[in-house]
C-alpha positions in Angstrom: -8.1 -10.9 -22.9 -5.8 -12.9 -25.8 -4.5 -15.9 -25.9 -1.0 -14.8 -24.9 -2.1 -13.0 -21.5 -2.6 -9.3 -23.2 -5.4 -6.8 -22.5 -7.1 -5.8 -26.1 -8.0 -2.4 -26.0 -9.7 0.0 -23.4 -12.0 -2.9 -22.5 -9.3 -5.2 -21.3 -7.6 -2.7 -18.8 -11.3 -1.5 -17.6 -11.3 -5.4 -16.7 -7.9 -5.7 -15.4 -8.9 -2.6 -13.1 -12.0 -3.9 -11.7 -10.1 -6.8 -10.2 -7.7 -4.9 -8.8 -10.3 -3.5 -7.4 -12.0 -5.9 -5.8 -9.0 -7.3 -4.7 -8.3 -4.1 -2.7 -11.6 -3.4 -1.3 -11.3 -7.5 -0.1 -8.2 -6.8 1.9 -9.7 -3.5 3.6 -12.5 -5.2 5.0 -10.3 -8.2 6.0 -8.3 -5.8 7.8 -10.5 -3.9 9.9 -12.3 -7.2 10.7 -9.2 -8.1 12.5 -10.2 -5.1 14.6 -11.9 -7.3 17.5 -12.6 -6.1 21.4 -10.2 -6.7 24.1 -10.8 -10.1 25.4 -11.4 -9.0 29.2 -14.0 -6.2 29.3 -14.6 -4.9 33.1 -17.6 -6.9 34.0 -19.4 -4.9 37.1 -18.0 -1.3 36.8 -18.0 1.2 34.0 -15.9 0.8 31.3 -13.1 3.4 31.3 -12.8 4.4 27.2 -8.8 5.1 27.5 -7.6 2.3 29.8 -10.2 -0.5 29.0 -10.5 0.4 25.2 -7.8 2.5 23.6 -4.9 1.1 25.1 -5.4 -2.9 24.9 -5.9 -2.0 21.2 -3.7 0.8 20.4 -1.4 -1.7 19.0 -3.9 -2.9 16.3 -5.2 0.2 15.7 -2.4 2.4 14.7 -1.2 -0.5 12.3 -5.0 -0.6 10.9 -4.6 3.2 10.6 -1.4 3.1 8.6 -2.2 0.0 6.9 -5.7 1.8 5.4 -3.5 4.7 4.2 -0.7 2.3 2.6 -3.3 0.4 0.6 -5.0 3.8 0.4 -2.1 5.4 -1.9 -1.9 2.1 -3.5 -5.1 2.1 -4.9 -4.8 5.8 -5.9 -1.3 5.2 -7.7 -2.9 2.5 -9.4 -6.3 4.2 -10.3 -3.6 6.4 -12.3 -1.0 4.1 -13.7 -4.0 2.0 -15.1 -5.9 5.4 -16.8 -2.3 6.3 -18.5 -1.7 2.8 -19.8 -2.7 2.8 -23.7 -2.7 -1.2 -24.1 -2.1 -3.9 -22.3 0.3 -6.9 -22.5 1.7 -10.2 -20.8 3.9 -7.8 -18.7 1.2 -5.9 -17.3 -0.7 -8.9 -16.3 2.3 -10.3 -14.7 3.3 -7.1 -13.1 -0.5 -6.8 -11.9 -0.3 -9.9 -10.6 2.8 -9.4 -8.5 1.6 -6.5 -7.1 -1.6 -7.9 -5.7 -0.3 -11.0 -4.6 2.3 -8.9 -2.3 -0.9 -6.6 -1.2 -3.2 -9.5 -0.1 -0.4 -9.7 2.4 -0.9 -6.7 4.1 -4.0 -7.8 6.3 -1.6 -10.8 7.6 0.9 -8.4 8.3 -1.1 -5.8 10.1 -2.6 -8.1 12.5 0.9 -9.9 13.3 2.4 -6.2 14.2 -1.3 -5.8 16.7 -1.1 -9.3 18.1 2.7 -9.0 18.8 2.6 -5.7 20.2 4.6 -4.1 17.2 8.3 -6.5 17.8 11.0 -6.3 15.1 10.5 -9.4 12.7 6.9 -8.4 12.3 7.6 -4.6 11.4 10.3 -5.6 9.3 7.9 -8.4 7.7 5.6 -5.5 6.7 8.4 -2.9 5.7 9.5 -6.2 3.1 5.6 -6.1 2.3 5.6 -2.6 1.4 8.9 -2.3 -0.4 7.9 -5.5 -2.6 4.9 -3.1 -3.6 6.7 0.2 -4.4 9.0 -2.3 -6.6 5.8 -3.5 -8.4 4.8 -0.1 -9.0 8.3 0.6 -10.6 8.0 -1.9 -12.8 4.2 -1.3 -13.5 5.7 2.8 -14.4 8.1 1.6 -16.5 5.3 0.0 -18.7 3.7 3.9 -18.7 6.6 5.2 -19.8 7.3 3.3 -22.8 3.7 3.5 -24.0 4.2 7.1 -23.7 5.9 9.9 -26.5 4.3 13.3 -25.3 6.9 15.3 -23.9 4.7 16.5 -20.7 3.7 13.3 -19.8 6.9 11.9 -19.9 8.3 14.6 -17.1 5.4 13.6 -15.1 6.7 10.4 -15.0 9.9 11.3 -14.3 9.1 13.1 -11.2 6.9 10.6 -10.1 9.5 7.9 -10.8 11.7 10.2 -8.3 8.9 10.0 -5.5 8.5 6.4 -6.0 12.7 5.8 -5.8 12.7 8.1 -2.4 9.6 6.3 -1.2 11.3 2.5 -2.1 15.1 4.2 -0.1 12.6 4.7 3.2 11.7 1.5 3.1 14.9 0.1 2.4 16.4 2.4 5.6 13.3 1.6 8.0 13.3 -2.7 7.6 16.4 -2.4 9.0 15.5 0.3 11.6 12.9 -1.9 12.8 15.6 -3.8 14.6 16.6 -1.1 16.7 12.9 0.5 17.1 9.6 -0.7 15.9 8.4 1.9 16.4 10.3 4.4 14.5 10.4 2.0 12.0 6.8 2.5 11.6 7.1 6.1 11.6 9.5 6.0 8.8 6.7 3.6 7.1 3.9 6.5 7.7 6.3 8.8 5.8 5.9 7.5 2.6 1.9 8.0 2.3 2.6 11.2 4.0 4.9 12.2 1.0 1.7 11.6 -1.2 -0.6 13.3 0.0 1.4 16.3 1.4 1.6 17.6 -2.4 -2.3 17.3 -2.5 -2.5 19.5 0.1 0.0 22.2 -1.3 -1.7 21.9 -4.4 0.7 19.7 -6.5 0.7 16.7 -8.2 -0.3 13.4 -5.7 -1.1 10.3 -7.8 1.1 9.2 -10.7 
């Protein structure tokens, strides 16, 4: 890395990556670490799986669940923005930066929406989370497209850019749904890893 915060050469962004991914793979296991036991196990009779297990935590678990697939995409979308980056620069550093500081947030937010039993401020906290992100990776695309001329990969990221703008509108639409459902809210969350994968699965194009 220079003086002036830029990545020199393939190297540099093989460096930038590797923190990122640590970074990542840190907040995954911080996350499902917050996955703990009910506090009051029955003591004296068998335990029942669904009413003793499943439903104290179902809570925690479904935001673990989306959470996992959230930072999943993340790291996928990133895996790619990082291999179609040519250089680096100050602006890609900073951008980086943004974008994980945001992330390391999820884990906090995850378990608030558990321990709270899903209430408004805390699904709207993580919706705020997530939106943050899909701006980072706006801003992180933009940097791809101007360090790109060929003609096909410049449609790419046009369509991509398209995905990202209807995945940063959900958000938008669901932090204030949160305040009439959580749980819908949440749903509306779920979409937006949904809409990347779902072209996997047809055979498209997923990460970008």
């Amino acid at each position: 890395m220079s003086e002036n915060g830029s990545l020199d050469g393939r190297q540099g962004l093989q460096r930038l990556e590797a923190f990122s991914d640590g970074v990542i793979a840190i907040i995954i296991t911080i996350m499902v670490l917050e996955l703990k036991l009910p506090e009051h196990l029955p003591a004296g009779r068998p335990m029942h799986m669904w009413a003793d297990l499943i439903v104290p935590l179902a809570p925690k678990l479904i935001a673990y669940v989306l959470s996992f697939f959230v930072v999943a995409v993340l790291w996928l979308n990133h895996k790619s923005l990082v291999d179609n980056l040519k250089r680096g620069s100050h602006g890609v550093v900073l951008i980086n930066m943004i974008l994980l500081f945001f992330m390391s947030f999820i884990p906090f937010a995850t378990h608030l929406i558990g321990e709270t039993q899903a209430q408004a401020p805390g699904v709207a906290l993580y919706g705020a989370l997530l939106l943050a992100c899909s701006l980072a990776f706006a801003a992180m695309r933009q940097q791809v497209g101007r360090q790109t001329t060929d003609p096909a990969a410049l449609e790419k990221q046009r369509r991509l850019r398209v995905r990202s703008l209807t995945g940063i509108a959900i958000y938008i639409l669901a932090i204030s749904l949160a305040f009439v459902s959580p749980w819908l809210a949440l749903a509306a969350y779920a979409l937006v890893p949904t809409l990347f994968f779902l072209p996997q699965l047809l055979g498209g194009e997923g990460a970008g």
